[in-house]
C-alpha positions as CSV (number, residue, x, y, z in Angstrom):
1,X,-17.9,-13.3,20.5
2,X,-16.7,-13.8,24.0
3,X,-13.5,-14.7,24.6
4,X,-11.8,-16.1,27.5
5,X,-9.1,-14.7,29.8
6,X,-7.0,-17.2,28.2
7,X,-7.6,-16.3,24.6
8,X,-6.9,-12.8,25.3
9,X,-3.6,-13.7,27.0
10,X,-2.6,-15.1,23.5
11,X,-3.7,-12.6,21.4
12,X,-1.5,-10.5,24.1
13,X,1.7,-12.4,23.4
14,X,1.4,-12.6,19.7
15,X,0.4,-8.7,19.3
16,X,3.7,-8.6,21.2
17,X,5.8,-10.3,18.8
18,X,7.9,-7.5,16.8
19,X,8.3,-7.4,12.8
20,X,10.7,-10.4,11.7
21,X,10.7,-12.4,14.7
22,X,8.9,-15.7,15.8
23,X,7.8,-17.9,18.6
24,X,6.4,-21.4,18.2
25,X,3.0,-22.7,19.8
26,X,4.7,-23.7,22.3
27,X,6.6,-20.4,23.7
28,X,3.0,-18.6,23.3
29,X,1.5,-21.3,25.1
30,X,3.9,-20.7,27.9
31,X,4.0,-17.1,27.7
32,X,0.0,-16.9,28.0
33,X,0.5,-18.8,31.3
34,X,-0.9,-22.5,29.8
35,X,2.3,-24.4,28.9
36,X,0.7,-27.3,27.5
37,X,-2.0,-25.7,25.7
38,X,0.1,-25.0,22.5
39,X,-2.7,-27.0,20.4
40,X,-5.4,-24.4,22.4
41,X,-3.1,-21.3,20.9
42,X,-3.5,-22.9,16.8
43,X,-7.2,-23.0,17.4
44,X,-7.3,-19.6,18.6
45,X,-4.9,-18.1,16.2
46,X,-6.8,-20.4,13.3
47,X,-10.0,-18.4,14.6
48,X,-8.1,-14.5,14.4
49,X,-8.9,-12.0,11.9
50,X,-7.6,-9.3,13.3
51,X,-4.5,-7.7,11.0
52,X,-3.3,-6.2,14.5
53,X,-2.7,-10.0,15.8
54,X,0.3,-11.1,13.8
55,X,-0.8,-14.8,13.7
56,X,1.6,-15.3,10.9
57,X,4.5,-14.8,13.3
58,X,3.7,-18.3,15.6
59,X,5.5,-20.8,14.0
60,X,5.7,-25.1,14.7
61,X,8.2,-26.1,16.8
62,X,10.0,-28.3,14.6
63,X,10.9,-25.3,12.2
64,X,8.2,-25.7,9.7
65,X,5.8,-22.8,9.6
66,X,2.6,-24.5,10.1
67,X,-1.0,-23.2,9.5
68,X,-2.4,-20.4,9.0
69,X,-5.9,-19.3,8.1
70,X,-5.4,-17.3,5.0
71,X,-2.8,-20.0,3.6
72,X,0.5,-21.5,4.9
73,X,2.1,-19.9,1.1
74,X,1.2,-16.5,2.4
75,X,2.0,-16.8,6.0
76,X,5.9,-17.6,4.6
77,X,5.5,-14.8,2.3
78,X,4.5,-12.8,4.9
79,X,7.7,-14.0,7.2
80,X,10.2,-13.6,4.4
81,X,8.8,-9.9,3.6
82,X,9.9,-9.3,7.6
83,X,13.1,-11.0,7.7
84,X,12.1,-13.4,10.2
85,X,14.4,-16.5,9.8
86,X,12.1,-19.5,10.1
């Protein structure tokens, strides 16, 4: 699968995101040089498989965790197991 310049600068930011800390949509969005494309980072991250890309670390910006492809119960299982305070 091709992927564009980007989708690579998101998978960038989120590989970046240490153990027990988040960012929203939003902050990845901006990060990755597309502010306003925070819905454009969930449909990438919805697409990941990769266990290197912590997708489970992008949370909403309202404070709720949001999706995640394997299940939004594991995705705050996964965030409690690191500490991350969401």
């Amino acid at each position: 699968m091709a992927t564009s310049s980007f989708q690579q600068r998101v998978l960038v930011v989120v590989r970046n995101i240490p153990k027990g800390k988040t960012l929203t949509y939003t902050q990845v969005a901006h990060r990755a040089g597309r502010p306003r494309a925070y819905r454009a980072v969930g449909n990438i991250l919805n697409k990941n498989y990769n266990p290197q890309i912590p997708c489970h670390r992008v949370v909403r910006s309202d404070g709720k965790i949001g999706g995640y492809n394997r299940g939004a119960r594991r995705k705050g299982l996964l965030l409690k197991k690191e500490g991350a305070v969401v």
